[in-house]
C-alpha positions in Angstrom: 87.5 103.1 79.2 91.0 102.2 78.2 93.7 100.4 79.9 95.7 103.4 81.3 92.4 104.6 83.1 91.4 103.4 86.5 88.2 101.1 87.0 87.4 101.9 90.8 85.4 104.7 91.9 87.9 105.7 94.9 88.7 109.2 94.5 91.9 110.1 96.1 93.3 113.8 95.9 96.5 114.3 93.9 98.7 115.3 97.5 97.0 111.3 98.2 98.1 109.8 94.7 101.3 111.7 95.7 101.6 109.6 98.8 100.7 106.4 97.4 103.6 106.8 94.9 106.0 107.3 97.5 104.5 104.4 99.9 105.1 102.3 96.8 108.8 103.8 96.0 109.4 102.3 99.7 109.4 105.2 101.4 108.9 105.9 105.3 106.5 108.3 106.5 109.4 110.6 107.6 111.1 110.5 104.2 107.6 111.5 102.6 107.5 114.2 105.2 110.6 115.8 103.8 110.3 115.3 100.2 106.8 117.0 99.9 108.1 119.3 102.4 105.1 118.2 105.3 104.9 117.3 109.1 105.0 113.3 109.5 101.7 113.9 111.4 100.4 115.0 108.2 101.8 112.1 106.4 100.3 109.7 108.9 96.7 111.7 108.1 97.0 110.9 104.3 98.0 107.5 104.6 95.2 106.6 107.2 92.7 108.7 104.5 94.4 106.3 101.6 93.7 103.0 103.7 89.8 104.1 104.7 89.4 104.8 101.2 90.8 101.9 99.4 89.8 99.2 101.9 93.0 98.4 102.3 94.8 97.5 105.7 98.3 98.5 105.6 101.9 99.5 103.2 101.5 96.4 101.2 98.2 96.1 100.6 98.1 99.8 99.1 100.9 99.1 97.0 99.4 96.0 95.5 95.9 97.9 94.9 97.5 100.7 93.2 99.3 98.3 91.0 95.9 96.8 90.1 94.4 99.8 89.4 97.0 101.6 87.5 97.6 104.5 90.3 101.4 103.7 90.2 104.1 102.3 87.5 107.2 100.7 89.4 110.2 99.7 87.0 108.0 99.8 84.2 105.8 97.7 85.0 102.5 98.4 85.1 102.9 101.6 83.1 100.7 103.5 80.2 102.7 104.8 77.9 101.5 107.8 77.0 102.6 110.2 74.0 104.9 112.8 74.3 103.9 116.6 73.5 105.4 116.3 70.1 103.8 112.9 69.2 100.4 114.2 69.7 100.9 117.1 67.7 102.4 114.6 65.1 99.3 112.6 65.3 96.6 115.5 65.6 98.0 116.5 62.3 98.6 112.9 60.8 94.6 112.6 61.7 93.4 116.1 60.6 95.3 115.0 57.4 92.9 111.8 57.1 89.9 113.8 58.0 90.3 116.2 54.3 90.8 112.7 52.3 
């Protein structure tokens, strides 16, 4: 398992890892409403799920375990840098190349 890859077994759904991102960008439950276009209600669901799941206990715990396990990047830290479309085709070629030597 590399570094960018997460070493806990909590599964969160993508709308969750959604949630978790905003939580960490410091958004309220009603801002995270309207930008994925949800009720708060359902917001407040998610976020209760996130917290059973990841034993955490509130805002600041979350954020601190999705740090540590590579869930979310804030101000580039904490952040895999992975390549661009055109790099990989680069370097699929570049390796195919060393393959036929």
């Amino acid at each position: 398992m590399n570094s960018c890859e997460s070493q806990t077994h909590t599964s969160l759904s993508e709308r969750e890892l959604q949630v978790v991102e905003l939580v960490a960008d410091g958004l309220t439950n009603e801002k995270i409403a309207e930008k994925l276009e949800i009720s708060k209600r359902t917001v407040d669901n998610h976020i209760s799920n996130i917290l059973s799941k990841t034993a955490t206990h509130n805002r600041v715990e979350l954020v601190r375990w999705a740090l540590q396990w590579g869930k979310v990047c804030l101000d580039s830290i904490n952040c895999c840098n992975l390549p661009q479309p055109i790099e990989i085709d680069r370097l699929m070629s570049h390796s195919l190349e060393n393959d036929r030597l």
